[in-house]
N, C-alpha and C positions, 0 to 999 in steps of 0.2 A: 504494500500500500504506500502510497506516496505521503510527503509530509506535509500535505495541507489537510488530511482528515485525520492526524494520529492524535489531536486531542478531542474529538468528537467525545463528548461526555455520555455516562452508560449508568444506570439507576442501574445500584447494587445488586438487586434482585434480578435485575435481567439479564437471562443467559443467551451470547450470539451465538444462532447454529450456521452462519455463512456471512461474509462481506464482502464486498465486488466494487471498485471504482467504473462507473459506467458513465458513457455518453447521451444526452438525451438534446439532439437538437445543436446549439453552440453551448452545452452547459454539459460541466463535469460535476457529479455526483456520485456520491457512496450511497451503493445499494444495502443493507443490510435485511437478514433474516432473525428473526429471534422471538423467543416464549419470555413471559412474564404469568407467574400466576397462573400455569397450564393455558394460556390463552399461544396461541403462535402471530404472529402479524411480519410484515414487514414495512422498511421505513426506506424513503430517500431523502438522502440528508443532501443539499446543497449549502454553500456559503452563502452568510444571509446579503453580504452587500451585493452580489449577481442574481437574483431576487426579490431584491427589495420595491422595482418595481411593478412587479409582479401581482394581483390581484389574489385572496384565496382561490376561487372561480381559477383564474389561470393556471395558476397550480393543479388542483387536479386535475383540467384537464391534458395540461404534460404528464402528467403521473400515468392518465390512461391511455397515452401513446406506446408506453411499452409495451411490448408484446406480453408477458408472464405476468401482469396485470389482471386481476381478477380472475384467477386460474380456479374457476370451481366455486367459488367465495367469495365473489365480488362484494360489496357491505360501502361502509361507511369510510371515508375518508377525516381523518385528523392533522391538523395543521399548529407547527407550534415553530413560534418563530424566536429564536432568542437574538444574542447578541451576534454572536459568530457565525451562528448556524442557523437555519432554518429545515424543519423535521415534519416530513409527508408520511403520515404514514397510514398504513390500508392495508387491504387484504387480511382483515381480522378472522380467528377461526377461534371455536371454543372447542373444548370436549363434551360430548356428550353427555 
């Protein structure tokens, strides 16, 4: 992984099962997979000042450009913007 996403912050409790720097358009982002609380979801993290632009609305609809996007569990999209980083994340799954 390169060294513009190795401080991406991670809530103790949540464990990464995958992470992938991807391209979506002229924006580089870190793909992330990962469970919290038996739940699974994943996230795209972009830096927030390439972004900031950006509408909620915009966001996910980039988010739903990607192919593996909604794999079976399409749901709800959440959007959390901090200082450095801005965090999409989707594809929520629970357990039965």
């Amino acid at each position: 992984m390169t060294d513009r996403f190795k401080d991406v912050p991670l809530e103790e409790d949540t464990r990464l099962t995958g992470q992938k720097i991807i391209t979506i358009g002229d924006l580089e982002a870190l793909r992330q997979r990962w469970t919290w609380e038996g739940i699974r979801a994943q996230s795209l993290i972009f830096y927030t000042d390439e972004v900031r632009q950006l509408s909620d609305d915009d966001l996910k609809a980039l988010t739903r450009e990607v192919p593996w996007f909604g794999t079976g569990h399409e749901g709800a999209v959440t959007i959390v913007r901090q200082e450095k980083y801005t965090f999409v994340n989707f594809d929520f799954e629970t357990p039965p």
